[in-house]
Phi, psi and omega in degrees: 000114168301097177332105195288005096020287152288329185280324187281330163303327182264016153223048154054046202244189185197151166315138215242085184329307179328304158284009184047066189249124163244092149239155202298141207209005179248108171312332187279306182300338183284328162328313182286297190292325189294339161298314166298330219280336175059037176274206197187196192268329190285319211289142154269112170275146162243105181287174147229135192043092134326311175068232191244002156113007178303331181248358162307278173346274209283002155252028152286300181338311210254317210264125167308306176213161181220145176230097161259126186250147175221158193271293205303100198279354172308328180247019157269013160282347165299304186302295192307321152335284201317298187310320194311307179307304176298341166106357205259140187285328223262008191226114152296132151281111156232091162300088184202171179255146197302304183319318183259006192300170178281009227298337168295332197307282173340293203273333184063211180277032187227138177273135157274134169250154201246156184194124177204143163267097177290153167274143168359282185270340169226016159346294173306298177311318171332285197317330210275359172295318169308287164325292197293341172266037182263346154341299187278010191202132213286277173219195216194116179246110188217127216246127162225162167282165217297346160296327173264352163329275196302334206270303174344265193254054168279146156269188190293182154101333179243158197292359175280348193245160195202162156353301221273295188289007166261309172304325185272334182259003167297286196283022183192145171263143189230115173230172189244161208232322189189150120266129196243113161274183176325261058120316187262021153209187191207131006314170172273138170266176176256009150255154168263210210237202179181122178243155193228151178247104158283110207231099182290148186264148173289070205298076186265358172323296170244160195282208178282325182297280158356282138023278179305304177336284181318297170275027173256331173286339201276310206296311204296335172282343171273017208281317216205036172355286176332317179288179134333147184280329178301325175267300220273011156249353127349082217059246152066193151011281199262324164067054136301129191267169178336298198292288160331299181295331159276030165240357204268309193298327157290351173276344175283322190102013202245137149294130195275348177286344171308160168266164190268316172307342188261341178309136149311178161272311187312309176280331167287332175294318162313321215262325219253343174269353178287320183292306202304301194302330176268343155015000000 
C-alpha cells in the first residue's frame, strides 16, 4: 500500500477538510480491521469512502467483489492506479456521494456488507441511510470518530444517548469492534476513532408506515431534550398538539414529565404505536 501522502503529492492534492477526509496509512491496521470484519471468497462488499484504497486492496484479496464508492472524483485516477498495480479484476469504482447511491441497485438478490472509514462531517447521516437500506446489508464495520462512537451505543439515562442511538439500536446490535488512533492516518485527526459492528434485526413488528412513525417520534422527543416529554413533542415539526401528546403518553404507559434521554427503544415503540392507533 502506497502512502497517501505520497500519493496525494505526486498530483499535487491535499486532504480535503471539507470532506472530512483522514485517510488510513497504516497497512497493519487496515489488515486487522478487514480480518475482523470476517468476509470471505462469498461476500460482496459495499465499501463507503474508498479514499486512496488502504482498505480496498485487502479486501479485494479476500472478498467476491467489492463497489467501492467514493465522492471525491480527484482520487479516483489514484484509487484505480493502486487497484492496476495490484492486478485486481473484483472492484467496482462508483464516484458519487453515498447519500444519493441505490443501494438495493448494488445488493440485487444479494445481501451486503458495508465497510467504511465515514467521512466525518456526514457519519450520522450515512448511518441513518444505512438503517433505511437494511434489508439489503448482511452487517456493516464502520470507523467514526470515538465521541460518536460512544453516542452510538450509549444506553438510556446519560447525556450520550440521543436520536442517533434509539434510532440505531431499534434497527440494530452495536458492539465495538477496534480503537484506532490518530497515528494510523493521515492527516493524523485529533481524536481517535472506533469502529462498531453492526448486525441488523429483521424488524417485522412494524411496517414501513409504523416505522416512520416511530422515528419521526424519536426525532420529535429529542427535539428539545431538556424539556419534558410533554413539552418537548409539542408542536415543531410534526405539530402535535398538547392535548394529544399527554393522551398517547398515557396510553403509552410513560410519564409525561419523563425526558426523552430516559426512554427505552422498547417505550418509544410503545409510545410510537400509541400515536399511530389515534391517529
Amino acid at each position: 500500500m502506497t502512502h497517501p501522502g505520497q500519493l496525494l503529492k505526486q498530483r499535487k492534492l491535499y486532504a480535503g477538510k471539507e470532506l472530512g477526509q483522514n485517510f488510513l496509512s497504516n497497512p497493519d491496521t487496515a489488515r486487522i480491521i478487514v480480518e475482523k470484519t470476517g468476509i470471505s471468497k462469498e461476500t460482496r462488499v459495499l465499501e463507503i469512502g474508498s479514499g486512496l484504497g488502504a482498505l480496498t486492496i485487502p479486501i479485494a484479496r479476500i472478498a467476491y467483489h467489492v463497489t467501492a464508492v467514493e465522492k471525491d472524483s480527484r482520487l479516483i485516477p489514484l484509487l484505480q492506479q493502486e487497484l492496476d498495480t495490484e492486478g485486481f479484476k473484483n472492484v467496482e469504482i462508483i464516484n458519487k456521494d453515498v447519500l444519493k447511491l441505490d443501494i438495493a441497485e448494488i445488493a440485487k438478490d444479494n445481501k451486503l456488507v458495508v465497510i467504511g472509514n465515514l467521512p466525518y462531517n456526514i457519519s450520522s447521516q450515512i448511518l441513518f441511510r444505512l438503517i433505511e437500506k437494511r434489508t439489503c446489508i448482511e452487517k456493516a464495520f464502520l470507523m467514526f470518530q470515538k465521541e460518536l462512537a460512544n453516542r452510538i451505543i450509549a444506553p438510556p439515562g446519560g447525556r450520550d444517548y440521543s436520536r442517533l442511538s434509539a434510532v440505531v439500536q431499534y434497527a440494530a446490535q452495536v458492539s465495538r469492534v477496534a480503537k484506532i488512533g490518530p497515528s494510523s492516518f493521515f492527516p493524523k485527526p485529533e481524536v481517535d476513532s472506533t469502529i462498531l459492528r453492526f448486525n441488523f434485526f429483521e424488524t417485522k413488528e412494524f411496517n414501513l408506515e409504523q416505522e416512520k412513525t416511530l422515528f419521526n417520534v424519536i426525532k420529535a422527543a429529542f427535539s428539545k431534550r431538556r424539556k419534558s416529554l410533554k413539552n418537548s413533542m409539542t408542536g415543531g415539526e410534526f405539530k402535535f398538539e398538547k392535548a394529544f401528546i399527554l393522551k398517547v403518553l398515557e396510553s403509552a404507559g410513560i410519564d409525561s414529565q419523563r425526558r426523552a434521554e430516559t426512554l427505552t427503544v422498547d417505550e418509544f415503540k410503545a409510545l410510537a404505536l400509541a400515536i399511530w392507533k389515534k391517529r
